[in-house]
C-alpha positions, -999 to +999 in steps of 0.1 A: +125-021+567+148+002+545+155-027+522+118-029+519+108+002+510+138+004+485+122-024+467+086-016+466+103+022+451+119+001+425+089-017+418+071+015+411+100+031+391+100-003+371+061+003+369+063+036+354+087+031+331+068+005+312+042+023+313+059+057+297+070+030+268+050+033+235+021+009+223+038-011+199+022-025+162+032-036+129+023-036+092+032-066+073+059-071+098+074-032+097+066-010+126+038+012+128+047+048+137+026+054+171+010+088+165-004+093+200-036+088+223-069+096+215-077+134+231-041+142+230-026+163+204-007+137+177+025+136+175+045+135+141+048+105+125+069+088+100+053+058+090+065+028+070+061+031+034+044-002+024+041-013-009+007-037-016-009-048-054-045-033-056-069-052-040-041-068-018-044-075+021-023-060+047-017-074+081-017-056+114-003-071+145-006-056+177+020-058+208-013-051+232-045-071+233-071-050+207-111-047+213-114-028+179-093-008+147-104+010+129-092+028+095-112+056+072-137+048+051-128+040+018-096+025+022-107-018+034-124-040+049-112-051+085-112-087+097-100-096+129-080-128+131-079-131+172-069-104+197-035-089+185-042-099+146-060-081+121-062-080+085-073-052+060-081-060+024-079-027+004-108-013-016-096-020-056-102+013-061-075+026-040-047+026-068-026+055-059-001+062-028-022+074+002-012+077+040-032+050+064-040+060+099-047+032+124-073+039+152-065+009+185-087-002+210-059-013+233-068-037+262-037-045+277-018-045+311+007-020+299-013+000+273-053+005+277-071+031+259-075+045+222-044+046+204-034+061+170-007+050+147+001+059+108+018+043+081+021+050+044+006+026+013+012+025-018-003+007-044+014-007-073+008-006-108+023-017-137+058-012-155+067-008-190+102-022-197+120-026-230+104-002-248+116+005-285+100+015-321+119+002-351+107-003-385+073+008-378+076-021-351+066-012-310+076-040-292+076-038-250+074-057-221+044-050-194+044-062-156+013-062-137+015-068-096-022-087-101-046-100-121-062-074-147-058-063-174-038-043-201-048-021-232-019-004-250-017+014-282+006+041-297+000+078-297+019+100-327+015+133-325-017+132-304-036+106-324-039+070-320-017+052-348-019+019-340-045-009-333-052-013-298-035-046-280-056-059-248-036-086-228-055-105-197-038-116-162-052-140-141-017-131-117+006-111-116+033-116-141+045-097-177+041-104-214+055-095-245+033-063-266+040-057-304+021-028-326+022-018-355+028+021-359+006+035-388+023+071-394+058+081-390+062+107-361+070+110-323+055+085-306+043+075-274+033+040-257+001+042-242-006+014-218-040+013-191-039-013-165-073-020-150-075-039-123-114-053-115-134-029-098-110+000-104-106+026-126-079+023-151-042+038-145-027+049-175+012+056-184+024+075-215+058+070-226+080+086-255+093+060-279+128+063-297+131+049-330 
């Protein structure tokens, strides 16, 4: 009788220890900081900082069976792939750094109820790379993480003094930019990457001759 009741009370600490364990989920295969249960103050979080091109899909995988997730508006659209997988194509506008909170419908043995979890996006945009002005000469090399596209020119002393170069991507990848500077001065690379459906990111860099 005493060996009984010692396992049924090992049976119900094993019980309540799983369930004082945390929901789990992921982001592209990094951990998702759990932030707490709906109607219960949230806890701190430190999400993953996840890097994604605009207009680029995320994918959310849940330790738990899920019923629904959520995200706010403005940030995707949500498609779930079967119960623990779901993935969340970003709005193209979104092309800045922005923290993503993650509302869980969780169905599971362990873990049922609404859960929150955070992590942290940001988009990319493009990189200028060896940048130099010689001879009246800009030449640079651009990167873009997606398709788009890129407008550059050069800025001397707060005028445009150059013809303006547009370079198309149908992918990611980086070409070569040359422009002719007009007027001696300081001068500054100008490039705008628009991605479609978003509004153009610009990057102003000083030139040294």
């Amino acid at each position: 009788m005493l060996k009984g009741a010692a396992l049924l009370l090992a049976s119900l600490a094993i019980a309540t220890s799983a369930q004082a364990q945390t929901p789990e989920a992921w982001i592209d295969e990094r951990p998702l900081a759990f932030a707490g249960w709906e109607g219960a103050p949230a806890t701190a979080a430190q999400g993953p900082n996840v890097l994604v091109a605009p207009g680029g899909t995320l994918t959310l995988r849940f330790a738990d069976p899920t019923t629904t997730v959520d995200v706010p508006p403005g940030i995707g659209t949500l498609t779930q792939q079967d119960g623990h997988l779901w993935t969340l194509t970003l709005d193209p506008r979104r092309v800045a750094s922005f923290p993503l909170p993650v509302t869980a419908t969780l169905a599971g043995e362990v873990h049922a109820g609404v859960a929150q979890f955070f992590a942290s996006v940001a988009v990319q945009s493009h990189a200028v790379s060896d940048a130099n002005l010689r001879r009246g000469v800009v030449r640079a090399v651009v990167r873009v993480p997606a398709r788009g596209t890129i407008r550059a020119y050069v800025r001397v002393n707060g005028k445009r003094r150059s013809a303006a170069v547009t370079r198309t991507f149908s992918a990611a990848g980086e070409r070569r930019l040359r422009l002719t500077v007009r007027r001696p001065g300081t001068a500054w690379l100008v490039t705008q990457y628009t991605f479609p459906g978003a509004q153009p990111v610009e990057v102003s860099q000083r030139l040294k001759a």
